[in-house]
C-alpha positions in Angstrom: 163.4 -61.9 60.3 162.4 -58.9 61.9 164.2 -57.7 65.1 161.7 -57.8 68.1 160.6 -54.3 69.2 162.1 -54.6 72.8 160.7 -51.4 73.7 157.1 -52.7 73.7 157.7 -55.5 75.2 157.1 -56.6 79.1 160.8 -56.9 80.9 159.9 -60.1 81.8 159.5 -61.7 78.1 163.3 -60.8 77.8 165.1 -61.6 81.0 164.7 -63.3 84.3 165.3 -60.1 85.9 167.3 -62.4 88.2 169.2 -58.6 89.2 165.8 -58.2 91.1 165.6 -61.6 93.3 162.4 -60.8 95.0 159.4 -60.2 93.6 155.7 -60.0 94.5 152.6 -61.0 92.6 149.4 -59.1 93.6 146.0 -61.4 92.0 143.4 -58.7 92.0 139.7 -58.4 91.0 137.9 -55.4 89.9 134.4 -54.7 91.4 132.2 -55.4 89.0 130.5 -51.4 88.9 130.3 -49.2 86.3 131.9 -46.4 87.9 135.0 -48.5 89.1 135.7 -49.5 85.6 136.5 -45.9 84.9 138.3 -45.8 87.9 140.7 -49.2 86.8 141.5 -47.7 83.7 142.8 -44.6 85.5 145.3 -46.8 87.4 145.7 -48.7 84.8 147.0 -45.3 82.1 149.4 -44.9 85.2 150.6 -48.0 85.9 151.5 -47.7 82.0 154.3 -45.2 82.8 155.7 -47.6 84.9 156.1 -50.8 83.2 159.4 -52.3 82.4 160.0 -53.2 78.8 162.8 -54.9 77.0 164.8 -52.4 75.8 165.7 -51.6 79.2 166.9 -54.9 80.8 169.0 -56.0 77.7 172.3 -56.5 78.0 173.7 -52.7 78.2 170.0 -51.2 79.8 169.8 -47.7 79.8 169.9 -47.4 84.0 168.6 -43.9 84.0 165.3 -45.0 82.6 164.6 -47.8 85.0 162.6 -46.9 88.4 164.9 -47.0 91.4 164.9 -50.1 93.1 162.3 -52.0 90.8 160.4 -53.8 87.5 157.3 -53.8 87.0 154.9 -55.5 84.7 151.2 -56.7 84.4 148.7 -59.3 82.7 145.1 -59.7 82.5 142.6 -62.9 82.4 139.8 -63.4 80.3 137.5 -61.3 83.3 140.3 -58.5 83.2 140.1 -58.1 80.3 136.0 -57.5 79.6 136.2 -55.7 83.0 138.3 -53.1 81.5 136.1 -53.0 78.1 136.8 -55.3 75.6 133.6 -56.5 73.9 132.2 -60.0 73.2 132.9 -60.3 69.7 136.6 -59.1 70.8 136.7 -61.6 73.5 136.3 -63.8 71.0 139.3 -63.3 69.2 141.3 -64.5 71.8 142.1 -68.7 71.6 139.5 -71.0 73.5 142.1 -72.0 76.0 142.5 -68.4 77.3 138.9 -67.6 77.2 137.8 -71.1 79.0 140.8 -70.0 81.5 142.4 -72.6 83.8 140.1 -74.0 85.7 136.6 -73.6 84.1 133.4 -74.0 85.8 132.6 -78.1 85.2 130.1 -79.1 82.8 129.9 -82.7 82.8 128.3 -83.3 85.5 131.1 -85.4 87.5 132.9 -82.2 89.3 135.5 -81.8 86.9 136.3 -79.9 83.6 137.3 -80.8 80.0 140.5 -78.9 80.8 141.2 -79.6 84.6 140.9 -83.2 83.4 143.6 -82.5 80.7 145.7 -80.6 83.1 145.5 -83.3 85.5 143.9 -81.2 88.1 142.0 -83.9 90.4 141.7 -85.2 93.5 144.1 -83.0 95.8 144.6 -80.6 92.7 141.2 -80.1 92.2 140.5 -76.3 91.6 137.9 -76.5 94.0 140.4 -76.4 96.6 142.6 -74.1 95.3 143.6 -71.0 97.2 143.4 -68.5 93.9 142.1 -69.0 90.4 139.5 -72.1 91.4 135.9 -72.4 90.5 134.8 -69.3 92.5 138.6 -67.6 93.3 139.4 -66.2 89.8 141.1 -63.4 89.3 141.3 -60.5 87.1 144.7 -58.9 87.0 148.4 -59.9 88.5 150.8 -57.3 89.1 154.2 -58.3 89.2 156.5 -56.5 91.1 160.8 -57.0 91.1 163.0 -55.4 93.7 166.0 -56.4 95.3 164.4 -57.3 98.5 161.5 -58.7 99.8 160.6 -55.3 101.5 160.9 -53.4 98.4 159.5 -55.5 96.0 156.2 -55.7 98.6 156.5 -51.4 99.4 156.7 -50.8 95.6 153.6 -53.2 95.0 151.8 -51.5 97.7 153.0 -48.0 96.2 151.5 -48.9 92.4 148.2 -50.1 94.2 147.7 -46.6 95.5 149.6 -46.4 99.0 147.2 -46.0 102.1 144.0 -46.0 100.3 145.2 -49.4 99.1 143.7 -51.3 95.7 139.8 -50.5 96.4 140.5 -46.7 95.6 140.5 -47.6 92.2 137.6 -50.5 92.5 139.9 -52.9 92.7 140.3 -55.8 95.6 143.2 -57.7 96.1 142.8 -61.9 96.6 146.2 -62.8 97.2 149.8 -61.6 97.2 152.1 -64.2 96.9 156.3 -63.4 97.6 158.2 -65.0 95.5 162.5 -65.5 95.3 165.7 -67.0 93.5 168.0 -68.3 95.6 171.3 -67.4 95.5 172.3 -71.4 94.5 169.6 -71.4 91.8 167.4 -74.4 93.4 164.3 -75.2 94.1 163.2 -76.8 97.6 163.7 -80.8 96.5 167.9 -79.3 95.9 167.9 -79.2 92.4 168.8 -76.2 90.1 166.6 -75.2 88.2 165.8 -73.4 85.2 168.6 -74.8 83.1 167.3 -75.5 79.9 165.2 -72.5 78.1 164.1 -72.0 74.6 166.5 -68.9 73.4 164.7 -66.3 71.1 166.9 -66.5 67.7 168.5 -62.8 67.1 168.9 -62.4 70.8 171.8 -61.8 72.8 171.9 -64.8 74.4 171.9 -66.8 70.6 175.3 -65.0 69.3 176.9 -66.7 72.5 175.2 -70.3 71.9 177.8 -72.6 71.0 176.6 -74.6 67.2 175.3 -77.6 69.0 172.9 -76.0 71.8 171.8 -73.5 68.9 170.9 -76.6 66.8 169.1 -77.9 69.9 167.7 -74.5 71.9 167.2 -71.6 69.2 163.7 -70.8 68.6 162.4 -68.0 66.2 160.8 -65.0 68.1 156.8 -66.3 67.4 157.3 -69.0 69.6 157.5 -66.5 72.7 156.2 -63.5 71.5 153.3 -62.2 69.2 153.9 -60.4 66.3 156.7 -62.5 64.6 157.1 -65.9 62.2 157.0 -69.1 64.3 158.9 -72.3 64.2 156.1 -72.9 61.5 157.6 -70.0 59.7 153.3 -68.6 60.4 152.6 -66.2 62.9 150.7 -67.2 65.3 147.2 -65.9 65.4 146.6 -62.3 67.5 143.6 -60.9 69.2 142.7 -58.5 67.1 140.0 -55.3 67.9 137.1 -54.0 66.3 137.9 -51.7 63.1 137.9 -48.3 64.2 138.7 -48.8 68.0 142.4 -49.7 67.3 143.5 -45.8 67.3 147.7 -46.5 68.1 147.6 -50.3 67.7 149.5 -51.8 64.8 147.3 -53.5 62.1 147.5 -57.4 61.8 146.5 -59.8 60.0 142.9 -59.5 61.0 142.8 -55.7 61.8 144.0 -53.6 64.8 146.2 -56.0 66.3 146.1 -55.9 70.3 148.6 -59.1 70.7 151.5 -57.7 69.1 154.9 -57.4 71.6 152.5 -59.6 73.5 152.4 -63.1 74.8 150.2 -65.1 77.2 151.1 -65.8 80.7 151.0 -69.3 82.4 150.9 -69.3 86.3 150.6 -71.9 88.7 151.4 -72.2 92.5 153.2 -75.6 93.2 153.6 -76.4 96.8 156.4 -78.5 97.2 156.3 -81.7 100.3 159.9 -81.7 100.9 159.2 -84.2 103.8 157.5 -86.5 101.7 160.3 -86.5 98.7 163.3 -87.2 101.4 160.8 -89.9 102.6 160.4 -91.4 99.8 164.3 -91.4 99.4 164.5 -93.1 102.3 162.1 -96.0 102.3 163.0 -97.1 98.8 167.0 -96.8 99.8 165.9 -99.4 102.8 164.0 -101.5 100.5 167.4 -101.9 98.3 170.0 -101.7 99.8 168.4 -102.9 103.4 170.0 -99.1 105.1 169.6 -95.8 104.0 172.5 -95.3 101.3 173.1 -91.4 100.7 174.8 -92.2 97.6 171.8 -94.8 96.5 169.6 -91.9 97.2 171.4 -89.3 95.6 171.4 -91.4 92.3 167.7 -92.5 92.3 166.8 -89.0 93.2 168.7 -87.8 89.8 167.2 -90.4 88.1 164.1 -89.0 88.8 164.9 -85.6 87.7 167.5 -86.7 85.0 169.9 -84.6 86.3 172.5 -84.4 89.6 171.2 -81.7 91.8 173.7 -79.2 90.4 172.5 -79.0 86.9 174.7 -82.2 85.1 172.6 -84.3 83.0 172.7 -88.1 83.3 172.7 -88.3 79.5 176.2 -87.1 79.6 177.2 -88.1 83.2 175.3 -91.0 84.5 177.0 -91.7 87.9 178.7 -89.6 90.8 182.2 -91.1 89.3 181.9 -89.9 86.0 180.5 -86.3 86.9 183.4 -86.2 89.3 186.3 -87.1 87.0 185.9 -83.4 85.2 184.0 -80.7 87.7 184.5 -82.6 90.8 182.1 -83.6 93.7 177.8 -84.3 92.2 177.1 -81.7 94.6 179.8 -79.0 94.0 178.1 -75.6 93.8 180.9 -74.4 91.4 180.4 -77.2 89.3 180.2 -75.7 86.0 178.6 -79.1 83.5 177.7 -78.3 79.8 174.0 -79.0 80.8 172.6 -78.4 77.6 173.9 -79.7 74.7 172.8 -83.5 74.4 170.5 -85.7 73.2 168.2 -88.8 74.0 168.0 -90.4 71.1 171.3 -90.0 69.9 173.3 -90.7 72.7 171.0 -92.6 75.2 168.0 -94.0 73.3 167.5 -96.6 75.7 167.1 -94.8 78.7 170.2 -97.0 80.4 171.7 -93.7 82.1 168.6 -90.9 81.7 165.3 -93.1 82.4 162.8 -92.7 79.8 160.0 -91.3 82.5 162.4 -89.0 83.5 161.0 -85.3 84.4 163.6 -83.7 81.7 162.8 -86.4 79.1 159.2 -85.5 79.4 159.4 -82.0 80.0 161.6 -81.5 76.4 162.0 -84.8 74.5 164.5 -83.1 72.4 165.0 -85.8 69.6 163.7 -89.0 70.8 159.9 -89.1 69.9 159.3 -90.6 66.5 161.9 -93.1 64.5 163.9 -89.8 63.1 165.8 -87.8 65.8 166.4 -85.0 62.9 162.3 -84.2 62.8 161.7 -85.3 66.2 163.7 -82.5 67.4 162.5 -80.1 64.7 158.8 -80.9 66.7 159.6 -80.5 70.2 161.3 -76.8 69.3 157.3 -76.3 68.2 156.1 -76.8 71.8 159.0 -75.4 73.9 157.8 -72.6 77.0 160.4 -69.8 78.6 159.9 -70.7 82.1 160.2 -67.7 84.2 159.4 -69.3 88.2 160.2 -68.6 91.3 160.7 -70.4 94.6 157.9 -69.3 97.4 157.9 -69.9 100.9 155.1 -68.3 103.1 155.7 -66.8 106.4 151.7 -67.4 107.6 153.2 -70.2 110.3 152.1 -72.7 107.2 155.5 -73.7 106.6 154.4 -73.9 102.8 156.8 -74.0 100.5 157.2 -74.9 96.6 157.7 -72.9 93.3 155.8 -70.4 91.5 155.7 -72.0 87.7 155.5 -68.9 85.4 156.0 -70.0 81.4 155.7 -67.7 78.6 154.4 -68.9 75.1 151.9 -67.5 71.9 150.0 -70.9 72.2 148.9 -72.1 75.6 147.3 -75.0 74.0 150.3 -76.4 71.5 153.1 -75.2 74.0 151.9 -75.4 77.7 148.9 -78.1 77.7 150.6 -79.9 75.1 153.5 -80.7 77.4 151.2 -80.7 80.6 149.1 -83.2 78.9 150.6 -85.1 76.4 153.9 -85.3 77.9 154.0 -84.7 81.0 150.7 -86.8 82.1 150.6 -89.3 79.3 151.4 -92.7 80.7 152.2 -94.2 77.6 155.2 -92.0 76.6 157.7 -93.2 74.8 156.5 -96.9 74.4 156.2 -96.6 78.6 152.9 -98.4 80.6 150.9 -96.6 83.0 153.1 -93.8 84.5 153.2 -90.0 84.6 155.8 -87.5 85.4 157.7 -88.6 88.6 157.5 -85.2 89.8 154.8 -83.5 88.1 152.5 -86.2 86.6 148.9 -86.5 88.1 146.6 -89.4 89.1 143.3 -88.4 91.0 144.1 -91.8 93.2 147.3 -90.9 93.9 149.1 -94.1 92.9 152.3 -93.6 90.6 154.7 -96.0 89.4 157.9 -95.4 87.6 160.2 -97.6 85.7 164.3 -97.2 85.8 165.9 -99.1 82.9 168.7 -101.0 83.6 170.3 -104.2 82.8 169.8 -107.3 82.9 166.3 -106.5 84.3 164.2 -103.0 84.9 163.8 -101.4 88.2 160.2 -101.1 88.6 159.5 -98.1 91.4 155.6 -98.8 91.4 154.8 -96.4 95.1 155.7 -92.8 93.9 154.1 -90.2 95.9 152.5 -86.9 95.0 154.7 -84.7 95.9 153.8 -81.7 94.7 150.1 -80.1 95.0 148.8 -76.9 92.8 147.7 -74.3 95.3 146.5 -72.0 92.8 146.6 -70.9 88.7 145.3 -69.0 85.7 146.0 -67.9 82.3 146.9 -64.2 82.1 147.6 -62.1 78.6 150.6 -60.5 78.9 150.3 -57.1 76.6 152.8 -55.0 75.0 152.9 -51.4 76.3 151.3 -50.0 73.6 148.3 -52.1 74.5 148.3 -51.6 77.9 147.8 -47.7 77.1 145.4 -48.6 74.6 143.3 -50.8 77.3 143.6 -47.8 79.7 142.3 -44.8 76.7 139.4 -43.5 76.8 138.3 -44.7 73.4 137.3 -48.0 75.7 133.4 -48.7 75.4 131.7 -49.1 79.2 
């Protein structure tokens, strides 16, 4: 299998870039006037010079090469896109859910679309209320920016946007910028780490150190996460390609000048977090069981929820405080080091009995217990499997808003993201279960949620779950390869 050309590829697609804690992502739209197109691909062929690729956040980066104090990289929507000059017929190329976008204007007549339905964007989630990406808030471009401070990330966005005269020197006006962080204990604002379990690009750096039964469980080949390269499917996965004759420096595909190569697409949501309401919730159903509030009792049904303790150990493999404790000490122990990745559902807990079946990691990678056969089972979920690369936010408007910035790479938004957003994540029949979603994720437009715990003799029914978390904003952005980007910013573009 052919090694990935890191060199053409976005920073981002390789690492975290957790060296670079802060970051800031500027959601712009370009003015919609002939002369500021000419103007956006100027910034844009300079911007070009700037973006980080792969080659040099691998693990022995050549420093030198890197711009002091920062990453940067970039994506477009389907709008970016014909804003900069892409033409119908090329448009086209690109797969429906990318072109539809997000949140697409309804059609049906009710106030909601094919896709917001799918996504479970309704009633407090409806795009319509979103702050950025909604009906009439979508954006063009998002410029990511990595630093290692919130200052710096911020100055160096403000820098690439063109310093005093700000974003509209170049036609383009900037919607939101959102600041985004890791914390240092790697959690997210309900206490539990996150990021933990990631698809690992086979031939990386990061596969020669997997032991043999997290490879069997996490590897993926390269066309899951990046364009260009054979898929799970052993196919590669279909890339936007240009009109013959306009692709002067892009490789040629499978369909002519190939634009998606080194490329992936981008999915980003804002997820605001109610904290308040989660420990609430805690609470209440603590009283309701065990007539007080337990801490314990609320520190189990919370993993429960999650399917993990809030430092990372899965219940597959520990199911109570006890048994956690035996080997890496207190649940809660920040240097708790748990082998948090290599089990499995169906193998080891097909009943649910430690890690509930509605679990958010059971739905969010059902590893190898959809189907009778845990062997093919798993071979399918590695099909739909997303590199997650979020952020906590908190914003400092005197909202007291907080929550995470969900950022997922994939070649297939519609077999890979929606496919676990929809038929996973929202389905209330998975896995043989009866009218419930996600516990933290999962949508209902009336807001009422139910979760089952299985235990024995008898099932703990939870049938009150909250929404806790809200989407504030979203869209689905190509991420391009450098090559593209330069090609996108030439002056072979048509106006």
């Amino acid at each position: 299998m052919a090694a990935i050309e890191w060199r053409d590829v976005q920073a981002l697609v390789r690492r975290g870039l957790g060296n670079m804690p802060h970051a800031s992502y500027a959601l712009l739209r370009r003015k919609d006037k002939p002369a500021d197109k000419a103007a956006a691909r100027r910034w844009l062929g300079a911007l070009a010079d700037e973006i980080t690729t792969g080659d040099l956040v691998g693990d022995n980066p050549d420093k030198s090469a890197i711009p002091p104090g920062r990453y940067v990289n970039v994506a477009f929507t389907r709008t970016g896109l014909e804003k900069l000059g892409l033409s119908e017929t090329e448009i086209r190329r690109f797969p429906r859910e990318f072109r539809e976008g997000m949140a697409p204007q309804p059609t049906n007549g009710n106030g909601a679309s094919r896709r917001s339905g799918m996504l479970g964007d309704a009633g407090p989630n409806d795009p319509g209320k979103w702050n950025w990406g909604g009906y009439e808030t979508q954006v063009d471009i998002l410029l990511m920016t990595f630093s290692g401070t919130k200052m710096a990330a911020k100055a160096a966005e403000t820098a690439l946007l063109g310093g005093s005269g700000g974003p509209s020197e170049y036609g383009l006006h900037l919607d939101e910028a959102i600041a985004g962080y890791l914390p240092e204990d790697g959690k997210e604002h309900f206490g539990f780490r996150d990021g933990i379990s990631q698809p690992v690009i086979r031939g990386s750096e990061r596969a020669k150190r997997l032991g043999t039964k997290e490879a069997k469980l996490s590897l993926v080949n390269p066309g899951e996460i990046v364009l260009g390269y054979p898929n799970e499917r052993e196919l590669l996965p279909p890339s936007p390609a240009i009109d013959p004759g306009r692709g002067a420096g892009l490789p040629e595909g499978q369909f002519g000048p190939d634009l998606g190569c080194n490329g992936t697409y981008l999915v980003f949501r804002q997820l605001k977090q109610d904290v308040d309401a989660f420990n609430e919730f805690l609470d209440d159903e603590s009283i309701a069981h065990c007539s007080r509030v337990d801490q314990e009792w609320k520190e189990s049904l919370a993993a429960k929820l999650v399917g993990r303790w809030k430092n990372g150990a899965p219940l597959t493999r520990f199911p109570d405080a006890d048994t956690y404790s035996v080997e890496y000490g207190p649940y809660d122990n920040p240097h708790g080091n748990p082998n948090t990745n290599e089990f499995c559902f169906s193998t080891e807990d097909p009943d649910g009995l430690r890690c509930p079946i509605g679990s958010h990691i059971r739905r969010a990678n059902p590893r190898d217990s959809l189907g009778s056969l845990p062997r093919m089972a798993l071979r399918d979920s590695k099909r739909h499997r997303i590199l997650r690369r979020g952020r906590n936010y908190q914003l400092d408007d005197g909202s007291d808003e907080k929550g995470l910035l969900f950022i997922c790479l994939n070649t297939s938004i519609a077999t890979q993201f929606e496919k676990i957003q929809h038929d996973w994540l929202n389905n209330p029949q998975f896995d043989g279960l009866f009218d419930e979603r996600d516990p933290l994720l999962g949508q209902r437009s009336d807001g009422g949620r139910a979760m089952t715990l299985q235990s024995r003799p008898a099932n703990l029914r939870l049938p009150t779950l909250r929404n806790f978390i809200t989407v504030r904003g979203g869209a689905y952005f190509f991420l391009p390869s450098k090559r593209a980007l330069r090609w996108l910013a030439s002056s072979g573009q048509s106006d």
